[in-house]
C-alpha positions as CSV (number, residue, x, y, z in Angstrom):
1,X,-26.9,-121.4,-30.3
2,X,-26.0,-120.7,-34.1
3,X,-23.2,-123.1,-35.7
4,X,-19.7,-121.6,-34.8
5,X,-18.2,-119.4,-38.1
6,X,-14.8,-120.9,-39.8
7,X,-13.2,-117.6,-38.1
8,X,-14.4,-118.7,-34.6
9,X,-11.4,-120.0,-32.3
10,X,-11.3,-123.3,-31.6
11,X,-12.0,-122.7,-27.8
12,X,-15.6,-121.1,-29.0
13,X,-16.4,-124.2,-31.4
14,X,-16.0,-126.7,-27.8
15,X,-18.2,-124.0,-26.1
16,X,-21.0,-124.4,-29.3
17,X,-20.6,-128.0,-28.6
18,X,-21.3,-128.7,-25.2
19,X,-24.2,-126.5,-25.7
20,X,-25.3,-129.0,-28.4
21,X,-25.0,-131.9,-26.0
22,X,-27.0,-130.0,-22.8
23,X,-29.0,-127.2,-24.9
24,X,-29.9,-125.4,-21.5
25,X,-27.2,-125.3,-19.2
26,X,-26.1,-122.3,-19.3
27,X,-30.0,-121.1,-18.8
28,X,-29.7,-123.0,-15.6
29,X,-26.6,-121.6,-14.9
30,X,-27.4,-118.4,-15.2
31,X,-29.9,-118.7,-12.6
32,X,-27.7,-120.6,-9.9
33,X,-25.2,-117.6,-10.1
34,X,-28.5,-115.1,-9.9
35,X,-29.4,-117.1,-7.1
36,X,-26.4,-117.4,-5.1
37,X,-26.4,-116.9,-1.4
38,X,-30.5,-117.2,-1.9
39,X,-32.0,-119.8,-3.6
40,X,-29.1,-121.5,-4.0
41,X,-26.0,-122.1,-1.3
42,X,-23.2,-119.2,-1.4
43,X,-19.8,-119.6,-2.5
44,X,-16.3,-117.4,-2.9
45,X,-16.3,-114.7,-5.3
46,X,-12.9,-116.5,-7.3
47,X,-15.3,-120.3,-8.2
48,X,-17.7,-119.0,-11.0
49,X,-19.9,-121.9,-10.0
50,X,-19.1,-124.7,-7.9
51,X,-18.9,-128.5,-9.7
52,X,-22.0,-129.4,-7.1
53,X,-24.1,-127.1,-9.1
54,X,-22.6,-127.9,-12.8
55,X,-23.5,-131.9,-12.0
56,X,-27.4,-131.0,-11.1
57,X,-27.3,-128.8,-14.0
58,X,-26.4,-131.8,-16.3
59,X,-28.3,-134.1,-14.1
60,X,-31.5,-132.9,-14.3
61,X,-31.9,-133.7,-10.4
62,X,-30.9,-137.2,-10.9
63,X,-29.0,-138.7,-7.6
64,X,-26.0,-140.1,-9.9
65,X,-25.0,-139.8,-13.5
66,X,-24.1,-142.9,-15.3
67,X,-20.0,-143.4,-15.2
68,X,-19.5,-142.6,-19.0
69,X,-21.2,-138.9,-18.1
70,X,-19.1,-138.3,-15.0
71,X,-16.3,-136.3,-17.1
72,X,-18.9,-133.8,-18.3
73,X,-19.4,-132.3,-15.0
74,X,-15.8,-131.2,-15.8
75,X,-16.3,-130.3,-18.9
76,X,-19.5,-128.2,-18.6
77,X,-17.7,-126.4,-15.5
78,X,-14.7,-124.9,-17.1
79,X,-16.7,-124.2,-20.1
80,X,-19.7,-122.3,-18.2
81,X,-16.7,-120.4,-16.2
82,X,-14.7,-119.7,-19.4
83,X,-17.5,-118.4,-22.2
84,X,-18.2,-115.5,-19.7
85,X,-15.0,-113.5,-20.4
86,X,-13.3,-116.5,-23.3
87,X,-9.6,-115.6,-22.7
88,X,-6.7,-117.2,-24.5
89,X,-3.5,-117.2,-23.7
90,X,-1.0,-117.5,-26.0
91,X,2.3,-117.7,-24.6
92,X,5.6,-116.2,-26.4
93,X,7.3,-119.7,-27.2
94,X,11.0,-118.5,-25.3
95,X,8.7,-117.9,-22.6
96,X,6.6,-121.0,-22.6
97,X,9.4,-123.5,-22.5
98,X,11.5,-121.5,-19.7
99,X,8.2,-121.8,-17.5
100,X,7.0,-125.5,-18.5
101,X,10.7,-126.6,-17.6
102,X,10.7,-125.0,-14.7
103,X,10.3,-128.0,-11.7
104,X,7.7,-128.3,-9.7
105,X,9.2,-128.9,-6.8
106,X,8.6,-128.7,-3.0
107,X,5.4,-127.3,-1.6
108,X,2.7,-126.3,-4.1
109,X,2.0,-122.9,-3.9
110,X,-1.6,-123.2,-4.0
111,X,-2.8,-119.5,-2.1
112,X,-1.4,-118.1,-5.6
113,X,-3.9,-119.7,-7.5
114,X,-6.4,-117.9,-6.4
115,X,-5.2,-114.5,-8.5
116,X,-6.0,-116.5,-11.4
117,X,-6.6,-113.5,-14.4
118,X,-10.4,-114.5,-14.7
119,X,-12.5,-117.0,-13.6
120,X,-11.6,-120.1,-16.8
121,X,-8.5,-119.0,-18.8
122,X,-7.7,-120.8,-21.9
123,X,-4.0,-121.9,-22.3
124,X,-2.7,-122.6,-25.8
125,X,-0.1,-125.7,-25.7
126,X,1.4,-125.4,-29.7
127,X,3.3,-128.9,-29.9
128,X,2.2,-130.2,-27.0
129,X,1.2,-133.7,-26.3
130,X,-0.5,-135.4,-23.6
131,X,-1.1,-139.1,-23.3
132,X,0.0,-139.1,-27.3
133,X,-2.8,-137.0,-28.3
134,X,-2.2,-133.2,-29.6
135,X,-3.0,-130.6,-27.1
136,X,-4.1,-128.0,-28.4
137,X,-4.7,-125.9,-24.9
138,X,-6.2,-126.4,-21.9
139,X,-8.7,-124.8,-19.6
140,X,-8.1,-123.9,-15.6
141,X,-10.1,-122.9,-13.1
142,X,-10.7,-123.5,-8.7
143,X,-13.6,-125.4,-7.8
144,X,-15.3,-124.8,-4.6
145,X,-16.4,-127.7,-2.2
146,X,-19.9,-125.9,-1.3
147,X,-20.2,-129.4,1.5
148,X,-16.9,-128.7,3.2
149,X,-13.3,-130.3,2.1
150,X,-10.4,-129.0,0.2
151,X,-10.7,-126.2,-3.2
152,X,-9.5,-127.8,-6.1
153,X,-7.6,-126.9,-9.3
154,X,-9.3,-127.7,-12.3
155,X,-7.7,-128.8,-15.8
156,X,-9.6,-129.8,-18.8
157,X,-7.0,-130.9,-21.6
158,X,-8.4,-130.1,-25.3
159,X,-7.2,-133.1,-27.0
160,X,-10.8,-133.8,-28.9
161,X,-9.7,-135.1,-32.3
162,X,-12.3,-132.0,-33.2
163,X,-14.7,-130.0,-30.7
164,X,-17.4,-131.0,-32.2
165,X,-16.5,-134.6,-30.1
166,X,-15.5,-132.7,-26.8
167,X,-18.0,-135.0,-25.1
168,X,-17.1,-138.5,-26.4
169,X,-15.8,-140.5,-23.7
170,X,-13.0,-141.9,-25.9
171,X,-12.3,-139.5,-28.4
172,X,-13.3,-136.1,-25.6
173,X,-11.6,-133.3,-23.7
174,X,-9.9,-134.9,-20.3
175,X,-10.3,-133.6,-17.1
176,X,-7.8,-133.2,-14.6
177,X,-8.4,-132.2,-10.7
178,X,-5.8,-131.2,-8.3
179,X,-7.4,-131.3,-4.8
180,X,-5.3,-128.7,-3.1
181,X,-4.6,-128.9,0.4
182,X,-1.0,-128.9,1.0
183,X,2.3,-130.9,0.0
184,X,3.5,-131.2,-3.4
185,X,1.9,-131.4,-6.9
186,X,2.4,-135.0,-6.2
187,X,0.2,-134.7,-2.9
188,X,-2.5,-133.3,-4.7
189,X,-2.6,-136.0,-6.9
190,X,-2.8,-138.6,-4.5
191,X,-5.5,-136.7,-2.9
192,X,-7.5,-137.4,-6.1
193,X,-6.8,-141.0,-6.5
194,X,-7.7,-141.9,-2.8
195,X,-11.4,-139.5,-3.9
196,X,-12.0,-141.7,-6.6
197,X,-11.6,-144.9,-4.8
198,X,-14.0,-143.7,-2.2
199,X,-16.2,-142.2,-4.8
200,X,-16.4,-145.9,-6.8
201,X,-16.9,-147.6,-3.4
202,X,-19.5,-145.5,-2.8
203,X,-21.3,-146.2,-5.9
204,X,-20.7,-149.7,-5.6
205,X,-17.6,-150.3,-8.7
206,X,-14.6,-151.7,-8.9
207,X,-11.4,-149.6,-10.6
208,X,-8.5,-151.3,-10.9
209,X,-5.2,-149.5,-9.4
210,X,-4.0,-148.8,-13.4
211,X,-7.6,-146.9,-13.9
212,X,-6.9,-144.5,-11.7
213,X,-3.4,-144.2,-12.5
214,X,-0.2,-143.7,-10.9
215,X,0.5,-139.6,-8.7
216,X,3.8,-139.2,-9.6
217,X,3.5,-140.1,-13.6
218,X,0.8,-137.9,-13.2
219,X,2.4,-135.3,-11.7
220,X,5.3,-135.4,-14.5
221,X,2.5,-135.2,-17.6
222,X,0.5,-131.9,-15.1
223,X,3.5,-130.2,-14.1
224,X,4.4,-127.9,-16.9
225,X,0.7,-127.2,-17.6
226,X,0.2,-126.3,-13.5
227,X,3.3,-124.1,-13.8
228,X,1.8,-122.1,-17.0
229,X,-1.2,-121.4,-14.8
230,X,0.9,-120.3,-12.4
231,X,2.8,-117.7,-14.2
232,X,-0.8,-116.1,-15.2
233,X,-1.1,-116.1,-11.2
234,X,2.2,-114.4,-10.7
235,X,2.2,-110.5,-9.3
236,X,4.3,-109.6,-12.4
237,X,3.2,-111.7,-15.0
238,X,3.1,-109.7,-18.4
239,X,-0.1,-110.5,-19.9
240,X,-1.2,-107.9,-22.4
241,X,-0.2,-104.5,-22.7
242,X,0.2,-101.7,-20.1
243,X,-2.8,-100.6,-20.6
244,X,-5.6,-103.5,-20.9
245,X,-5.4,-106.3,-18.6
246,X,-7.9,-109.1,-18.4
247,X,-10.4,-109.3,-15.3
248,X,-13.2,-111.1,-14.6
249,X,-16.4,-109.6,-16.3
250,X,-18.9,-107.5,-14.1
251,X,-22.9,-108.7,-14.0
252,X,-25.8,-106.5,-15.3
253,X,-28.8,-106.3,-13.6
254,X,-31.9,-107.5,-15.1
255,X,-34.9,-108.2,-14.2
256,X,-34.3,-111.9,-13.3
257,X,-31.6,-110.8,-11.3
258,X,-28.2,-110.2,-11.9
259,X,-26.9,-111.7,-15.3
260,X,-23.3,-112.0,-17.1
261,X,-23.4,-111.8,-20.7
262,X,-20.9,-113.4,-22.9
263,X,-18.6,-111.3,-25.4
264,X,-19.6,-111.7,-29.2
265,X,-15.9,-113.1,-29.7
266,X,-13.0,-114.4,-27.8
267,X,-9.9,-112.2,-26.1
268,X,-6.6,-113.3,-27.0
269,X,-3.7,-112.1,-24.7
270,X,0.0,-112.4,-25.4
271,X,2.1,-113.2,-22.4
272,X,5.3,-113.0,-22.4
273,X,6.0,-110.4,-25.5
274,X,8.7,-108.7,-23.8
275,X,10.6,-111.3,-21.7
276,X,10.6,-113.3,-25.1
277,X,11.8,-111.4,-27.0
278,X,14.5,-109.9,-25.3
279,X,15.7,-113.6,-24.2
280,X,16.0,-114.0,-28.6
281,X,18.0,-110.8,-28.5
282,X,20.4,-111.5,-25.6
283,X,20.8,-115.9,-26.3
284,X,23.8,-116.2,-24.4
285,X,27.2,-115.2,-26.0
286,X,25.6,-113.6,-28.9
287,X,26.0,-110.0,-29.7
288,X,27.9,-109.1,-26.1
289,X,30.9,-108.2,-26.5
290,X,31.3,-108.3,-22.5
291,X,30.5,-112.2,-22.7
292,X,33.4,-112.6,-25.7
293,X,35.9,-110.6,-24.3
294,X,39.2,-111.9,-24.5
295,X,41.8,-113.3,-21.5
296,X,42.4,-110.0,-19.6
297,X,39.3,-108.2,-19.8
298,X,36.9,-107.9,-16.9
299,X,33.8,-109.6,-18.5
300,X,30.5,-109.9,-17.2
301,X,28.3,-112.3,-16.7
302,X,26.4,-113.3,-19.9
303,X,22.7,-112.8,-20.4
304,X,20.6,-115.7,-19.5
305,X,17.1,-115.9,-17.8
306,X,16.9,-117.4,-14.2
307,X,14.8,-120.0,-13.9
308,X,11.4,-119.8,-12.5
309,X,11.2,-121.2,-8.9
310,X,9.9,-121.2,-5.5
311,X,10.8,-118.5,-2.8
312,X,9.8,-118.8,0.9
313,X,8.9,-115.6,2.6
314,X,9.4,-115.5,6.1
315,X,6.0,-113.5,7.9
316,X,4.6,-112.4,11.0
317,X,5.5,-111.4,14.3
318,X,9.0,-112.3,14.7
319,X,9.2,-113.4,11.1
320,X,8.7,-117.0,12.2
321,X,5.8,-117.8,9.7
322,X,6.7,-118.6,6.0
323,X,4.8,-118.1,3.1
324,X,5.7,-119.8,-0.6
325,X,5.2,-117.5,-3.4
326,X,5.9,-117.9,-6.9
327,X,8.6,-116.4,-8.5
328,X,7.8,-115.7,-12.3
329,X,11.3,-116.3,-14.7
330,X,13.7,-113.1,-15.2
331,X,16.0,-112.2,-17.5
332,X,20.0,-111.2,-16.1
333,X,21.9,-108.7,-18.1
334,X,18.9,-107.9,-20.4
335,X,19.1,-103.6,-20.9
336,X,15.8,-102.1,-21.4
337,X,13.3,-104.7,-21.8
338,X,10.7,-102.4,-21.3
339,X,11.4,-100.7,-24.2
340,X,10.8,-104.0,-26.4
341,X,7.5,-104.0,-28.2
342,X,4.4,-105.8,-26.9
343,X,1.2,-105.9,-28.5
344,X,-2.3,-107.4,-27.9
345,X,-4.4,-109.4,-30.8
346,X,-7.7,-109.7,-30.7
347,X,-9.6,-113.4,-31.6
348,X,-12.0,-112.5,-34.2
């Protein structure tokens, strides 16, 4: 793979540079997913390639990689699931904060995960800081236990000093796993903690309690970043334009079977163009004269934008089943939002 040009997004440089570090893996990954259900175990259509195959691909068949390695299987995943379509998301900032201040409370709703946009999507974080490093996005995608146990959410933060040292165990991208499974953000973080202490027993090492860290600081640092992905998940998320909408890429057939090639350059979608812009144009109090009417005058409420939150469906026969969706944030007393402009850029 050629050196990545000044234009190329920063998402596309990290992509150039795990390739430097593991020249054929996405060779070998191309011919797991060709081999899917044949040579190789099958798996859901929504998990590009399950974690299982990621860690032979970087393992060369080897039973275990060395601890310093282990975060690469991450790495390599999101990136393998994410150069096949290499969307990025950039929020409208209005947007952004309404949705990463939105708590995460209550039970996680993890079944609307799965409508994720495309198989990795790439989250830009402007001003954002995680562990007192700048993030400058993140990746998600679901992993798929191909042994049995629970699907996971999978977050790799870009705080790299610069992609080119994606990889270094100090200075690298961190990833973050959410086994899902029921129960709070919280729970899902606890599920991981109680994984790793299994995993190191298994191997033989001792991790202190502080190494693997504490669920519900965890949960605080995750929880605007989970709720971002969520929004993308959301039946009426605006992403784009009303025209072009983002979807996971369709394979060509070759003669090695069938084979997804990567676009020449990344896809940025806008999210949130509308919403955004009409919560600028309606801040509360400002330009209504119904919301500065004077004593005597039957004023109405002013325009705001209701939090995003969780809304329990009741289901089934009898309406005694419940189901938790997610509700995206909505402006009240906004006229005419759809007449507000969006537009779509495109990464060169």
């Amino acid at each position: 793979m050629t050196s990545p040009q000044p234009t190329d997004p920063r998402p596309r440089q990290v992509v150039t540079a795990v390739a430097r570090a593991y020249p054929d893996a996405w060779t070998l990954v191309d011919r797991m997913r060709a081999g899917r259900g044949g040579e190789f175990p099958d798996w859901p259509e929504w998990c590009f390639l399950p974690l299982q195959g990621i860690q032979a691909v970087i393992g060369r068949g080897a039973a275990q990689l060395p601890p310093e390695r282990f975060a690469h299987i991450g790495i390599v995943g999101a990136l393998a699931a994410w150069r096949v379509s290499q969307g990025i998301y950039r929020f409208d900032p209005d947007l952004a904060a309404a949705v990463a201040e939105t708590p995460l409370t209550g039970e996680l709703p993890a079944a609307l995960l799965y409508r994720l946009p495309e198989w990795c999507v790439y989250i830009e974080t402007p001003g954002r800081t995680y562990g007192g490093r700048p993030l400058h996005g993140f990746w998600a995608h679901l992993d798929y236990e191909v042994d049995g146990g629970n699907d996971e959410l999978r977050l790799v933060l870009d705080v790299a000093r610069t992609p080119a040292e994606a990889m270094d165990p100090v200075h690298g991208q961190i990833p973050v796993p959410l086994i899902l499974g029921g129960g709070t953000l919280t729970d899902a973080l606890e599920r991981v903690i109680e994984s790793g202490k299994q995993r190191a027993q298994a191997l033989g090492l001792e991790v202190s309690a502080e190494a693997l860290g504490d669920a519900e600081a965890q949960a605080a640092a995750v929880a605007p970043l989970v709720a971002l992905v969520l929004y993308l998940c959301a039946e009426n998320a605006e992403i784009g334009d009303d025209v072009t909408r983002p979807a996971r890429p369709e394979p060509k057939r070759t003669k090695r079977g069938p084979r997804l090639f990567p676009p020449p350059k990344a896809t940025s979608w806008d999210v949130g163009v509308r919403i955004g812009a009409a919560l600028r144009r309606t801040a509360v109090g400002e330009g209504d004269p119904a919301a500065s009417a004077g004593e005597g005058s039957r004023s109405r409420p002013r325009a705001h934008i209701r939090r995003a939150h969780w809304h329990t469906f009741r289901i089934g026969e009898g309406r005694t089943g419940r189901k938790v969706r997610w509700v995206a944030p909505v402006t009240v007393n906004v006229e005419d939002t759809g007449a507000l402009p969006a537009t779509v850029h495109r990464a060169e």
